[in-house]
TILUM-322628 format. One record per atom (N, C-alpha, C): residue number from 1; atom name; x, y, z. Coordinates in steps of 0.1 Angstrom, whole numbers. Layout:
TILUM-322628
NUM_CA_X_Y_Z;
...
end
This chain:
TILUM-322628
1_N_8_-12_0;
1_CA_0_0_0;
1_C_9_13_0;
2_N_22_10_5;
2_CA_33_22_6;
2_C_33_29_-11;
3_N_37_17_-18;
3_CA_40_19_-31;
3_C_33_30_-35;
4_N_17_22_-36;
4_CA_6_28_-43;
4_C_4_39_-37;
5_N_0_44_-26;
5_CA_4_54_-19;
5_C_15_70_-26;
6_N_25_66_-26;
6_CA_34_71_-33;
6_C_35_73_-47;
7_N_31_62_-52;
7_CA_29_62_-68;
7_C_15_78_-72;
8_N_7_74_-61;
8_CA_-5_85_-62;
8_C_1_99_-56;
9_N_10_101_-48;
9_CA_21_112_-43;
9_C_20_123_-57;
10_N_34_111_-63;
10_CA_42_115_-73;
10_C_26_115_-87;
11_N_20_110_-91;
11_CA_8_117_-100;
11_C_-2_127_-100;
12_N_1_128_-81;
12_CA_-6_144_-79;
12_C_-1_149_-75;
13_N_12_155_-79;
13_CA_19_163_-73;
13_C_15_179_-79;
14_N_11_174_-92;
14_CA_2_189_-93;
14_C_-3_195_-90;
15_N_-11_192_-79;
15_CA_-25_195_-69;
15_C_-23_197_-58;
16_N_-13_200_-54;
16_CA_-7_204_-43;
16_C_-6_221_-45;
17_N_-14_225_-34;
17_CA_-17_239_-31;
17_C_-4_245_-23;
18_N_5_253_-24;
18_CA_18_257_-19;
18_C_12_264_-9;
19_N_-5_268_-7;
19_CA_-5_278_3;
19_C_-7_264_18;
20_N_-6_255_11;
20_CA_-17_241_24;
20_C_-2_237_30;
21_N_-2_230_38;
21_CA_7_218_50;
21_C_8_208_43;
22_N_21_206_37;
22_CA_25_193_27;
22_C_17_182_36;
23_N_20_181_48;
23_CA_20_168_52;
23_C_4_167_57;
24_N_-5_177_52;
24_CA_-22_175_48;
24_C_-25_168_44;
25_N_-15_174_31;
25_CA_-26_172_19;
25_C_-15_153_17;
26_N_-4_147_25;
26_CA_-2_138_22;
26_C_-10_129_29;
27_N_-13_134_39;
27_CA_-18_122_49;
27_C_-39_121_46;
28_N_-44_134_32;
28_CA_-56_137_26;
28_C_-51_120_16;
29_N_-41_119_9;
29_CA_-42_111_-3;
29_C_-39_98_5;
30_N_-34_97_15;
30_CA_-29_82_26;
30_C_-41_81_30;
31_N_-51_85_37;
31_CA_-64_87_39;
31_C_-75_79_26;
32_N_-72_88_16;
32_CA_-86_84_7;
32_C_-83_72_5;
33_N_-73_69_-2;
33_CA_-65_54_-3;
33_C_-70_48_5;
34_N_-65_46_17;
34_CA_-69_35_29;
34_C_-84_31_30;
35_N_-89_43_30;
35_CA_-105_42_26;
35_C_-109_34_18;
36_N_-105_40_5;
36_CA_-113_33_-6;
36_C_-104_16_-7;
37_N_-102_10_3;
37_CA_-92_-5_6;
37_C_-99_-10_11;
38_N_-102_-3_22;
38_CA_-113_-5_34;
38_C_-126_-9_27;
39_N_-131_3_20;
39_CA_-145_-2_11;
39_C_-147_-12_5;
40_N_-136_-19_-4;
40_CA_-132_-25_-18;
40_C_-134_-40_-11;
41_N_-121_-39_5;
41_CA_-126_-51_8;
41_C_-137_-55_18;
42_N_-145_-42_24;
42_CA_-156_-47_30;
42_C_-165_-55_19;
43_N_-170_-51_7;
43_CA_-179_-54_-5;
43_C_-177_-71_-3;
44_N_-162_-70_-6;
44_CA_-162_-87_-8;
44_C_-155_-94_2;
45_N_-159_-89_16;
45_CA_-154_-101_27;
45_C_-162_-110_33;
46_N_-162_-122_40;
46_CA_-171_-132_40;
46_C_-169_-134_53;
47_N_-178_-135_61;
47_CA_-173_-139_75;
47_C_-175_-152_79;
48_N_-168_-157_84;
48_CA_-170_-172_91;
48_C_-173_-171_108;
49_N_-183_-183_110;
49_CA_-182_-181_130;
49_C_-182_-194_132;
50_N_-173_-196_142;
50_CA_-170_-209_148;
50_C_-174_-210_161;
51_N_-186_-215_161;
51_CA_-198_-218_174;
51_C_-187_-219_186;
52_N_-173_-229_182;
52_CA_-167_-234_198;
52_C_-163_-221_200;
53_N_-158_-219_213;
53_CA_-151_-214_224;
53_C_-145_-223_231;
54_N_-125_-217_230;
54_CA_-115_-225_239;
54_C_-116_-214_247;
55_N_-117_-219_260;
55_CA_-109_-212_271;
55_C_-99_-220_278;
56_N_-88_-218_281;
56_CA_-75_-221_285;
56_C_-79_-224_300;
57_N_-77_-238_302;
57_CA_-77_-249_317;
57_C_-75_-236_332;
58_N_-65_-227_327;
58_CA_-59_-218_338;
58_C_-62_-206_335;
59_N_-76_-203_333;
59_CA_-87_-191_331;
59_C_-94_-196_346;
60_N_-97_-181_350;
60_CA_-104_-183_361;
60_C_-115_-173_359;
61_N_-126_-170_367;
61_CA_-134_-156_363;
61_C_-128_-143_365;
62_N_-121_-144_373;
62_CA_-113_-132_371;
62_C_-106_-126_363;
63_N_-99_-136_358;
63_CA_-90_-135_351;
63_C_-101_-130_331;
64_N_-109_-141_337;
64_CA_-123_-141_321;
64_C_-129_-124_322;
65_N_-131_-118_336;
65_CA_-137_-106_330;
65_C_-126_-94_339;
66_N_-115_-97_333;
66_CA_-108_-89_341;
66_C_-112_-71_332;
67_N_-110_-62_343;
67_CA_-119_-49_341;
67_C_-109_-43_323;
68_N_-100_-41_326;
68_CA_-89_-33_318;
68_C_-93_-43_304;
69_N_-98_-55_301;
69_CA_-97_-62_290;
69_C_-114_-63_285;
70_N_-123_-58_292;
70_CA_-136_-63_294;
70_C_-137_-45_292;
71_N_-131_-35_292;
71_CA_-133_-20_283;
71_C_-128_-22_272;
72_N_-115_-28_270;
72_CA_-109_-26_258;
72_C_-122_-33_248;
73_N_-126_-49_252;
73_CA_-135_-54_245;
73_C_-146_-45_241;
74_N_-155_-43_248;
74_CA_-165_-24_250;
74_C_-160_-24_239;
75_N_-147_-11_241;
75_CA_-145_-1_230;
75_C_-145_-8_213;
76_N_-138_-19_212;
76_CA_-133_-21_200;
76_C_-150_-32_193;
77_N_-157_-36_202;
77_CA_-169_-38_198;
77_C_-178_-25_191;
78_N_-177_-22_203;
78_CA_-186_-6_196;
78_C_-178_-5_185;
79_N_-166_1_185;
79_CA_-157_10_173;
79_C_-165_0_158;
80_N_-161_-15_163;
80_CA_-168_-22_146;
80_C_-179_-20_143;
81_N_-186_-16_151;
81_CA_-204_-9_146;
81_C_-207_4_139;
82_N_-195_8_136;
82_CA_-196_24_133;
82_C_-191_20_118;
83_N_-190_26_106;
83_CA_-189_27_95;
83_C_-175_30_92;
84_N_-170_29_87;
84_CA_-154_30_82;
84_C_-154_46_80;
85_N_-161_55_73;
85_CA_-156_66_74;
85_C_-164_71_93;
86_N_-169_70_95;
86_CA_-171_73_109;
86_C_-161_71_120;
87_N_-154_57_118;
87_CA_-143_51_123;
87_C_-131_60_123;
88_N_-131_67_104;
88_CA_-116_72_104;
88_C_-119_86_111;
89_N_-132_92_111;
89_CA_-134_104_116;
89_C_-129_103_127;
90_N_-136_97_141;
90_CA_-127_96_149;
90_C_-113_97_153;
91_N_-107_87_145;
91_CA_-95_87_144;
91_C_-88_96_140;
92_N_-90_102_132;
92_CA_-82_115_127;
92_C_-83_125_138;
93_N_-96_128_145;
93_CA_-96_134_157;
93_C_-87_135_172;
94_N_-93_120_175;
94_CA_-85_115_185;
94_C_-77_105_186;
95_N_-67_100_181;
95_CA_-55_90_175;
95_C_-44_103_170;
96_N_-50_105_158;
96_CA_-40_114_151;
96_C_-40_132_158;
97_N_-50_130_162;
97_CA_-51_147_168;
97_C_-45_156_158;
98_N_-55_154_148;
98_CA_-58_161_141;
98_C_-64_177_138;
99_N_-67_189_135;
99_CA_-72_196_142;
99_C_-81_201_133;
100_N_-97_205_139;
100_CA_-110_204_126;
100_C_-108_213_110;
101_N_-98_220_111;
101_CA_-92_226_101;
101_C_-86_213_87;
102_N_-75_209_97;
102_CA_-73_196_85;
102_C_-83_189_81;
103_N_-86_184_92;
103_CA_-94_170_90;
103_C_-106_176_78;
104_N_-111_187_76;
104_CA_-120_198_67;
104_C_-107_196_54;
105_N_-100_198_54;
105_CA_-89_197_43;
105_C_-92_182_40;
106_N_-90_174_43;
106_CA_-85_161_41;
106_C_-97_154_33;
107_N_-110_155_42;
107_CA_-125_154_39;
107_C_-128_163_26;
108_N_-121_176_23;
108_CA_-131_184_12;
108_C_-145_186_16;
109_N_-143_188_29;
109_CA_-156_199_35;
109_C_-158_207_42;
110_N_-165_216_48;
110_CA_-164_222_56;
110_C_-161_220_72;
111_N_-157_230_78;
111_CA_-149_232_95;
111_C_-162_226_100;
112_N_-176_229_95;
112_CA_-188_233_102;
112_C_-193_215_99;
113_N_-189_214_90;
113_CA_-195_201_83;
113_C_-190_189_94;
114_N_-172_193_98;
114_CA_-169_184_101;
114_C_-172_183_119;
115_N_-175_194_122;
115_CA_-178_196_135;
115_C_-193_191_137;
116_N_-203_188_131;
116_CA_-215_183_128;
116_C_-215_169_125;
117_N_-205_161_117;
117_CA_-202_146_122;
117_C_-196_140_129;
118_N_-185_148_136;
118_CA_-178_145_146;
118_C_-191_145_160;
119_N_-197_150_158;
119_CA_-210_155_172;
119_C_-221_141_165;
120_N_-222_139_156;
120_CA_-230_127_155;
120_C_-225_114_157;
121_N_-211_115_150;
121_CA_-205_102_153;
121_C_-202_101_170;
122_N_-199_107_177;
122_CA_-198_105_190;
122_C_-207_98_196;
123_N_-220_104_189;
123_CA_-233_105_195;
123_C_-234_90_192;
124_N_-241_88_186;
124_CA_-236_70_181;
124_C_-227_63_182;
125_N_-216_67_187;
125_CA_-206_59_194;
125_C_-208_57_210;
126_N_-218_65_217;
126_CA_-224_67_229;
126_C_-234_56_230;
127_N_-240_59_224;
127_CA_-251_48_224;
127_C_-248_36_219;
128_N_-244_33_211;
128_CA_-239_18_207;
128_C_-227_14_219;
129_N_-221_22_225;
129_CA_-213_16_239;
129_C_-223_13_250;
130_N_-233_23_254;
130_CA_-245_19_268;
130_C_-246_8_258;
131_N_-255_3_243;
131_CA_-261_-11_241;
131_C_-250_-23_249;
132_N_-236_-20_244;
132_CA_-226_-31_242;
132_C_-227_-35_262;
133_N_-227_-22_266;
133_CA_-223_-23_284;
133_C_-238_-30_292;
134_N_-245_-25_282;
134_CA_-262_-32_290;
134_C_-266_-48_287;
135_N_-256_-49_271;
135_CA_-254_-61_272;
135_C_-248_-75_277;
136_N_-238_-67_275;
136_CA_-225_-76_284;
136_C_-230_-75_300;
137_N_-236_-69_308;
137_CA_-240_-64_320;
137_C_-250_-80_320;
138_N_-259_-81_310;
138_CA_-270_-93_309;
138_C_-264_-105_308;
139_N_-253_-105_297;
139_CA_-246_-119_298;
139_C_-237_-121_312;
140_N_-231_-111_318;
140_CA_-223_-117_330;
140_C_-233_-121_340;
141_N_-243_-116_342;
141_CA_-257_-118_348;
141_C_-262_-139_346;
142_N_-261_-139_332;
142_CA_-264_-150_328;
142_C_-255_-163_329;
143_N_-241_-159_332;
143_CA_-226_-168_329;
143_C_-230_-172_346;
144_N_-232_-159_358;
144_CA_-230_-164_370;
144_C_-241_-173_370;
145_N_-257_-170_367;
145_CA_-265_-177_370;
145_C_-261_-193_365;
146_N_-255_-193_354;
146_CA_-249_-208_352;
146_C_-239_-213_356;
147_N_-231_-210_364;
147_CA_-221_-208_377;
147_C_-230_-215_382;
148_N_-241_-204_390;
148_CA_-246_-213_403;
148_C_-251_-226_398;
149_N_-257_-223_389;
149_CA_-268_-233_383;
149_C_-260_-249_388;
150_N_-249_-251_380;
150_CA_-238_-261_381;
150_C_-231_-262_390;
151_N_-227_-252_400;
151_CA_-219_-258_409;
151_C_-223_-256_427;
152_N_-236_-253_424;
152_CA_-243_-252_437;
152_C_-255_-265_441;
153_N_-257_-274_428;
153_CA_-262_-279_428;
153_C_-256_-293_433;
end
C-alpha cells in the first residue's frame, strides 16, 4: 500500500496547493486510499463463525472478566459498529489529533461540516457503547446464574 500510496504522491503532485501543510494534503491522499481498501474489501469479505469457544484450563473468572480487558472489549466492539468513514473520523480526531481545520482539508468539507459529524458520530458511538455495556451487563448476569446453576447444585 506504501507503493501505491506514493505512486498517487508522485501523479498528484500537481495538486498540491503551496499555500496548504505538505503533510495534509499527504496524509488527505494516505487517507482516501486506505478508505477506498477498506471499502473495496468490505464489499467482498465473508465472514466465518465458529460456534466453539476455547478457554484455556488456567482461566479463572477473574482472570475471564478482568476490568482493563472487558473496556478494551466495550471499545473495539462498539468501534466495529460504526462505518469506516465514521471510524476514520474519529481517528483522525483522537489517535491522530488532528485539528477540525485539517481533518476539513483532508475530507473536502467544511470546519462546520466536520464539526457536525464529529458531534453525530460521537453521539452513536455513545449509544452503541451503553447497548454493548447493558449487554454484556445481561450476559455476565447469565454466565454467573450458570455458575450457580452447576456448581451449587
Amino acid at each position: 500500500m506504501t507503493h501505491d500510496i506514493f505512486f498517487k504522491l508522485i501523479l498528484r503532485l500537481s495538486t498540491f496547493r503551496e499555500d496548504a501543510k505538505f503533510s495534509t494534503w499527504l496524509y488527505s491522499i494516505t487517507y482516501n486510499h486506505c478508505m477506498d481498501q477498506l471499502r473495496s474489501n468490505k464489499r467482498s469479505q465473508e465472514t466465518v463463525y465458529d460456534e466453539s469457544v476455547e478457554i484455556p484450563d488456567d482461566t479463572t473468572l477473574n482472570n475471564l472478566f478482568d476490568h482493563d480487558d472487558v473496556e478494551a472489549r466495550k471499545f473495539q466492539h462498539t468501534m466495529d459498529q460504526l462505518t469506516v468513514d465514521e471510524k476514520g473520523l474519529l481517528l483522525m480526531k483522537y489517535a491522530d489529533e488532528l485539528s477540525i481545520r485539517d481533518i476539513a482539508e483532508i475530507l473536502k468539507v467544511t470546519e462546520s461540516s466536520v464539526k457536525m459529524r464529529l458531534l453525530r458520530t460521537k453521539e452513536k458511538f455513545r449509544n452503541k457503547y451503553m447497548e454493548t455495556v447493558f449487554f454484556l451487563g445481561i450476559l455476565l448476569v447469565k454466565v454467573i446464574e450458570l455458575l450457580r446453576y452447576f456448581f451449587v447444585r
